[in-house]
C-alpha positions in Angstrom: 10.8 54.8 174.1 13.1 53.0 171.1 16.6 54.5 170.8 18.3 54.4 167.4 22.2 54.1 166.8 22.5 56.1 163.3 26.5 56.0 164.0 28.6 58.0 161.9 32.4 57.5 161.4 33.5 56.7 164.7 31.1 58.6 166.7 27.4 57.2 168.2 24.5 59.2 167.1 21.3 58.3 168.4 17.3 58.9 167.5 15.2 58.3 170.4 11.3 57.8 169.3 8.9 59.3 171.6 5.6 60.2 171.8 5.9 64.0 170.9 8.6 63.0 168.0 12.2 62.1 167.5 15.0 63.7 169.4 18.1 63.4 167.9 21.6 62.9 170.1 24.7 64.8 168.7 24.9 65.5 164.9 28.4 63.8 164.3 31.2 64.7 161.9 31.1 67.6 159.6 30.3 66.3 156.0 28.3 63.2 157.1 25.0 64.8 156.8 24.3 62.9 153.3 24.5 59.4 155.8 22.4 61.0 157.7 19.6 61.8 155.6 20.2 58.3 153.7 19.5 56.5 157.3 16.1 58.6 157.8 15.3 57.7 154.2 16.0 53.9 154.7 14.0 53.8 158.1 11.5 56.0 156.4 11.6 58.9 159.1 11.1 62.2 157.8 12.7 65.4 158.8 9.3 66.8 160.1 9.4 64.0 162.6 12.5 65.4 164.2 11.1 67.5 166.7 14.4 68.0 169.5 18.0 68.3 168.9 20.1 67.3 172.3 23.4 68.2 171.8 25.3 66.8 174.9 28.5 69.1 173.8 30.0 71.1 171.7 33.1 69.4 169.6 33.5 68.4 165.6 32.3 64.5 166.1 29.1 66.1 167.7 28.1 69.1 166.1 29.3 69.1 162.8 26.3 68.6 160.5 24.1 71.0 163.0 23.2 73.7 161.0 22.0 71.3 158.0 19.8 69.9 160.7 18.7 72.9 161.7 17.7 74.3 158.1 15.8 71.2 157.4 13.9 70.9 160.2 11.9 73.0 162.8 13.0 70.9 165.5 14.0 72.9 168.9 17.6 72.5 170.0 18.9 71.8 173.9 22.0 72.4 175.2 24.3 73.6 178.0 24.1 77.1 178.1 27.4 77.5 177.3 27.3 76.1 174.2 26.1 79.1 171.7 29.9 80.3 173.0 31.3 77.4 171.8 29.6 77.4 168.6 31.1 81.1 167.6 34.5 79.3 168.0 34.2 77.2 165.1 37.2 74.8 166.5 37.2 72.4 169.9 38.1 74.5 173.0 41.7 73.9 173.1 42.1 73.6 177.3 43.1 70.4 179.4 44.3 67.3 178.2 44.8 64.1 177.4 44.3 61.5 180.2 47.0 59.1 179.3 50.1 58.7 177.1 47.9 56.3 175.1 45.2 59.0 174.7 47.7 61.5 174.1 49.1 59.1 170.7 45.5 58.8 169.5 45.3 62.2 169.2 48.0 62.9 167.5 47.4 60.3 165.1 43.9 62.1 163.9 45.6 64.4 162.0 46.0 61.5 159.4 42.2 61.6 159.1 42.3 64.9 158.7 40.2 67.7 160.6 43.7 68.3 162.7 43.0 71.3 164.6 39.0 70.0 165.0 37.8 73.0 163.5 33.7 72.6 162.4 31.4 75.0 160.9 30.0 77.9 163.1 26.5 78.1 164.5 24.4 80.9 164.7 21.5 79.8 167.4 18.0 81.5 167.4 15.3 81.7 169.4 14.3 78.0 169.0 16.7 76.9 171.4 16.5 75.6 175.3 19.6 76.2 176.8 20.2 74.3 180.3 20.3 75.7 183.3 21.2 73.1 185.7 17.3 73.5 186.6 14.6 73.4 184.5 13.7 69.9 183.1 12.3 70.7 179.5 11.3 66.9 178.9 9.4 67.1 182.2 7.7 69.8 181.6 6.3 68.8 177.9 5.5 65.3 179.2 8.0 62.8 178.4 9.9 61.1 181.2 13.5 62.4 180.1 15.8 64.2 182.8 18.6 66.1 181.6 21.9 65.8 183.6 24.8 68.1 184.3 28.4 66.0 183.1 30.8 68.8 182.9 34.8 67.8 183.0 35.3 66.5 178.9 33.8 69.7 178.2 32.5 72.6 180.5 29.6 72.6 178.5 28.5 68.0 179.1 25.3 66.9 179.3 23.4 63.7 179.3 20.0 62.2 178.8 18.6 60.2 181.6 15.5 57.7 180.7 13.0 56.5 183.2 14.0 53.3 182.5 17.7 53.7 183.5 19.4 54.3 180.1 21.8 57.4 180.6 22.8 58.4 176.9 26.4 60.5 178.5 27.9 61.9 175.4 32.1 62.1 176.0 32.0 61.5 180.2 33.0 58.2 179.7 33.4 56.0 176.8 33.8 52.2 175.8 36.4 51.5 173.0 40.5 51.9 172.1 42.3 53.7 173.5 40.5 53.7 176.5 41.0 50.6 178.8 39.1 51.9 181.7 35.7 54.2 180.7 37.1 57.3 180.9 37.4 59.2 177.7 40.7 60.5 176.1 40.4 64.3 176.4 39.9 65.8 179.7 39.7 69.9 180.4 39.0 70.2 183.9 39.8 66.5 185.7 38.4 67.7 188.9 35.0 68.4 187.6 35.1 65.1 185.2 35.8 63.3 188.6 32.6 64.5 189.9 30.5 63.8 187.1 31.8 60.3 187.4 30.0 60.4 191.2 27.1 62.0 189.4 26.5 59.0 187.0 27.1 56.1 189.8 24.7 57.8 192.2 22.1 58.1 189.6 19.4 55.9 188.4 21.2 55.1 185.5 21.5 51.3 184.8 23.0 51.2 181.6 25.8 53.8 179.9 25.1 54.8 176.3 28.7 56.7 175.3 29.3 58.4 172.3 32.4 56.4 171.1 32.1 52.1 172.2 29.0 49.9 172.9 27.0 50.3 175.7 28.0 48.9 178.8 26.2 48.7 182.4 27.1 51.5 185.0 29.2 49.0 187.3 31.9 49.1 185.6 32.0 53.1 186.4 31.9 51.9 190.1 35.0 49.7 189.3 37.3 51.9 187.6 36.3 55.1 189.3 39.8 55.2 191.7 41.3 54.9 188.9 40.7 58.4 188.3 42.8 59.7 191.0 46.0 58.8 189.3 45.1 60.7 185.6 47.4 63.2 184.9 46.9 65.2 182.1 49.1 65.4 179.2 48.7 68.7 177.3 48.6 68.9 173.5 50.0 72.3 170.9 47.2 72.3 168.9 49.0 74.6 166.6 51.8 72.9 165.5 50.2 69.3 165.3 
């Protein structure tokens, strides 16, 4: 099983090759779809090789190109099944936090980039969708040695990827990169429940972390900042007037 960084912006996206096709992790920032298509075309994969869409949550660094992916391909999607909700919303759920002062900064300071209220482009799911039930292990079932994983807390609506082999692709639970110092990732909406996906992903098999935003890094150092944890306290962000 070969996994593929096809970063966009600031944002990991990731193909895994498998037997029954490629999956493809998150579909980044709106208006990035053209880098996209350019990486299949310089790696020679075609769109009718995508056969699975994983989207480990709904926000605009993950989602934004999904319904281009969707058109041009008959690939079938996976997510939490609270994420067709999120979809209709067209903007990031605007509930918790940031978990530090530091975070709280970055945050503000995306508005430069633009995108200020992370707003993205609505999706309308059909009926070629898995939605996860805490349960049923799709992968499993179709033959490929994949295990989906609840990782609520960034989001309600986290998921990861769990390989055989021990690579845990985790989305937002934790990351690797400014302006975090210590694994955990800069917005937070319920800190309880990101606490216990934290105790989810050090009692797992996982071996090495593969985060959305920084470089993989090996699970250990989960073990070793995990008390660090207990002293986030959120810092709450007016999305409307920033």
């Amino acid at each position: 099983m070969e996994i593929i960084n096809i970063g966009n912006k600031i944002v990991n996206n990731y193909l895994i090759k498998t037997s029954k096709g490629y999956i493809v992790i998150d579909t980044g920032y709106p208006g990035t779809y053209d880098r996209f298509k350019k990486f299949l075309a310089r790696n020679c994969i075609s769109h009718e090789e995508i056969k699975f869409i994983f989207i480990t949550h709904v926000h605009d660094d993950h989602i934004g190109f999904l319904n281009e992916l969707i058109a041009d391909t008959d690939a079938i999607l996976i997510m939490h099944k609270d994420s067709p909700r999120r979809l209709l919303l067209g903007h990031n759920e605007y509930i918790g936090g940031c978990s530090g002062i530091l975070a709280k900064l970055c945050v503000k300071g995306m508005k430069i980039a633009g995108n200020r209220k992370h707003t993205f482009p609505i999706v309308e799911v059909d009926s070629n969708v898995i939605l996860w039930d805490g349960i049923h292990q799709f992968f499993r079932q179709i033959g490929l040695d994949l295990d989906i994983i609840t990782l609520s807390g960034h989001t309600g609506d986290s998921i990861g990827l769990l390989t055989n082999d021990g690579i845990l692709l985790c989305g937002d639970a934790c990351m690797n990169g400014f302006p975090s110092i210590k694994r955990n990732i800069i917005w937070i909406e319920n800190l309880e429940e990101y606490k216990k996906s934290w105790d989810i992903m050090i009692k797992s098999s996982a071996k090495v972390l593969f985060p959305s935003h920084g470089k993989p890094f090996q699970k250990n150092d989960l073990v070793k900042y995990r008390s660090s944890l207990n002293r986030v306290r959120l810092h709450k962000i007016n999305f409307s007037i920033i």
